[in-house]
C-alpha positions as CSV (number, residue, x, y, z in Angstrom):
1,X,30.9,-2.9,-8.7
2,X,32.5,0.2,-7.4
3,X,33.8,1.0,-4.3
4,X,30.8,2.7,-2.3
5,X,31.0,6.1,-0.9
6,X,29.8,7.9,1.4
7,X,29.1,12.1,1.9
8,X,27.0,13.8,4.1
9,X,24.3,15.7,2.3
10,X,21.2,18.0,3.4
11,X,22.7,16.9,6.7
12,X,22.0,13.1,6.1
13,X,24.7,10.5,5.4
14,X,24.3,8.9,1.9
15,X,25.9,6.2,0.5
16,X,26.9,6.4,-3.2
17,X,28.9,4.7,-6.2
18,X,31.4,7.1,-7.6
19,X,30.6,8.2,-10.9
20,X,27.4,6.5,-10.4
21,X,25.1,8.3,-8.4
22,X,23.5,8.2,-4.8
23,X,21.3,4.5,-3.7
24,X,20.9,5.4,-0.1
25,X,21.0,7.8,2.9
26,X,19.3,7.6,6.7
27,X,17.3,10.1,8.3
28,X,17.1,10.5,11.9
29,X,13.9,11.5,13.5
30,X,12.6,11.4,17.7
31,X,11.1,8.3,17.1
32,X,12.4,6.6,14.0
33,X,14.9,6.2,11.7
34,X,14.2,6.5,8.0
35,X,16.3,4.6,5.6
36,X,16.0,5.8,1.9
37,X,16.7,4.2,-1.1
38,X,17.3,6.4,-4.2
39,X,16.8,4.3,-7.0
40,X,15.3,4.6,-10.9
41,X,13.5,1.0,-10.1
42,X,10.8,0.1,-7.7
43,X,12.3,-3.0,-5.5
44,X,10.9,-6.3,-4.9
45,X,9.3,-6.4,-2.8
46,X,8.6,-3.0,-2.4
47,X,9.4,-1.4,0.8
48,X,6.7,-0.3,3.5
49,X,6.9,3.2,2.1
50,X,8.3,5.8,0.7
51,X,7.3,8.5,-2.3
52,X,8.1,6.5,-5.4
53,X,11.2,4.2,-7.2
54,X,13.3,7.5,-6.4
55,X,12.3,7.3,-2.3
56,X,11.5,4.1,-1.5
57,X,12.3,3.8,2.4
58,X,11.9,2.2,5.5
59,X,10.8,3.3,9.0
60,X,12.3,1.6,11.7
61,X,11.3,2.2,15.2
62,X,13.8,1.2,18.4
63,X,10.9,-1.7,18.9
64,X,10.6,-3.0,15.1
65,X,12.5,-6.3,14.4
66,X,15.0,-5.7,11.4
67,X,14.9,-8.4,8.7
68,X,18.7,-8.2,8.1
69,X,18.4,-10.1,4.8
70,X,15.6,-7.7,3.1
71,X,17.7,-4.6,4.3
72,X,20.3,-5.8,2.3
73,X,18.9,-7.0,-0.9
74,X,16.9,-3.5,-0.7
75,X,20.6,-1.9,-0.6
76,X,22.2,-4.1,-3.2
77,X,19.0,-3.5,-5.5
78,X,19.2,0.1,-5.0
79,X,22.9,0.4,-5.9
80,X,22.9,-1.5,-8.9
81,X,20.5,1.2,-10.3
82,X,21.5,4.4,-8.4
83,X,19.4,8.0,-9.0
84,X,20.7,10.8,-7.5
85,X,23.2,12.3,-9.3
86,X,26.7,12.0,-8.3
């Protein structure tokens, strides 16, 4: 794969493979942070939510446990099949 890069867009960071497209980018709220996966697949298993394969995401609360494991197979998921647009 690619080396991943990253770019702050819309005033999010996103994480990308050049020549590729964008797979991810976080979102910062008051009482969350949203990570989103842009990708043309759905992933297995899907994640909580999200708006489609394109926005799949995750909500993560300071009290929410983090399965480390499923965060990264979301993440290696997403950038095998990137879609944003580079």
């Amino acid at each position: 794969m690619s080396p991943v890069r990253r770019a702050v867009k819309y005033h999010q960071p996103f994480y990308g493979v050049e020549g590729q497209g964008w797979f991810a980018s976080f979102s910062a709220f008051s009482k969350h942070v949203k990570l989103s996966f842009v990708c043309e697949t759905y992933l297995e298993p899907e994640p909580p939510s999200g708006t489609g394969p394109e926005r799949q995401a995750l909500d993560l609360k300071k009290t929410d446990a983090l399965d480390e494991e499923q965060v990264a197979s979301w993440i290696r998921q997403s950038a095998t099949n990137p879609a944003m647009g580079w």
